[in-house]
C-alpha positions as CSV (number, residue, x, y, z in Angstrom):
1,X,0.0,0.0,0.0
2,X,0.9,3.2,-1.6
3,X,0.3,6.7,-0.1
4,X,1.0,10.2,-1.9
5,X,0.5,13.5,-0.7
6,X,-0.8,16.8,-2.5
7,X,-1.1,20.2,-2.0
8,X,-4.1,21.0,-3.7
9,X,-4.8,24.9,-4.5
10,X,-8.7,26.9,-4.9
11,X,-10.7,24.6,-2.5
12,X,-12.5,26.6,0.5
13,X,-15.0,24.5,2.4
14,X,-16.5,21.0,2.6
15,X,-18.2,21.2,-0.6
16,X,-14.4,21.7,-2.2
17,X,-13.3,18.8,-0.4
18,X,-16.5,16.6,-1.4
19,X,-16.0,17.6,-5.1
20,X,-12.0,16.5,-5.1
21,X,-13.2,13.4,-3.0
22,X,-15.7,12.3,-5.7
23,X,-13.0,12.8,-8.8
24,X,-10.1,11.1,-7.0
25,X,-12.5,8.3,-5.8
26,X,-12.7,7.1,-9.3
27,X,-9.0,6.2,-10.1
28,X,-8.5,2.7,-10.1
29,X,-7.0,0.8,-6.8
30,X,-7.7,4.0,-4.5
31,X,-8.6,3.1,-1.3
32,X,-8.3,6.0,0.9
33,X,-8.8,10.0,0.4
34,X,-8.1,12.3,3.0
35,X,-8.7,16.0,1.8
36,X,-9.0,19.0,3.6
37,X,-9.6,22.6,2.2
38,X,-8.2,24.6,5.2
39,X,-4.7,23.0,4.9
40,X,-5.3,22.6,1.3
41,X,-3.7,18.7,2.1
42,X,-4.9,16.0,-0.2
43,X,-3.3,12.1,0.5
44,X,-4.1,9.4,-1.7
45,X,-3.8,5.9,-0.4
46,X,-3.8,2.8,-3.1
47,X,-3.2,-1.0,-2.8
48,X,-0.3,-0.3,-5.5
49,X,1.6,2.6,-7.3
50,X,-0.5,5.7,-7.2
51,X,-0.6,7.4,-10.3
52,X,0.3,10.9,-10.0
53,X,-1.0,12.4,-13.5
54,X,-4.6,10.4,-12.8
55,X,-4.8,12.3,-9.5
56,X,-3.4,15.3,-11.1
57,X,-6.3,15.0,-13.9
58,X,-8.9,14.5,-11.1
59,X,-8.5,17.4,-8.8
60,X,-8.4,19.9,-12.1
61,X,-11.5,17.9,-13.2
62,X,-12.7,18.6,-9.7
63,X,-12.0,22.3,-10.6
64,X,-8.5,22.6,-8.7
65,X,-5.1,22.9,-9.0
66,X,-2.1,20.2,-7.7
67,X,1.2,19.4,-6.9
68,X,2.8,16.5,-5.4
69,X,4.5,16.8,-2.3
């Protein structure tokens, strides 16, 4: 098991965090999301590798901005 961390940019409240939770949710072999919009700290647990451009490509679907930690 895998876990990356993020520093996510835009997100304000629990809707932010609900909206990066949902997109990130969806990558394959995920198994944990912790987000939290006052920190701005996203970690991304997996049973393998965790793809950094898939969670990358979720959070700006989510309407956010990323960078790995």
């Amino acid at each position: 098991m895998t876990a990356n961390e993020y520093q996510v940019t835009g997100m304000t409240c629990g809707h932010c965090e609900m909206s990066v939770r949902e997109e990130v949710s969806e990558i394959s072999g995920v198994t944990d999301i912790q987000v939290s919009a006052q920190t701005g700290k996203l970690v991304v647990s997996a049973s393998g590798e965790v793809d950094d451009a898939k969670v990358l490509a979720a959070v700006e679907e989510a309407g956010y901005t990323a960078v790995r930690v």
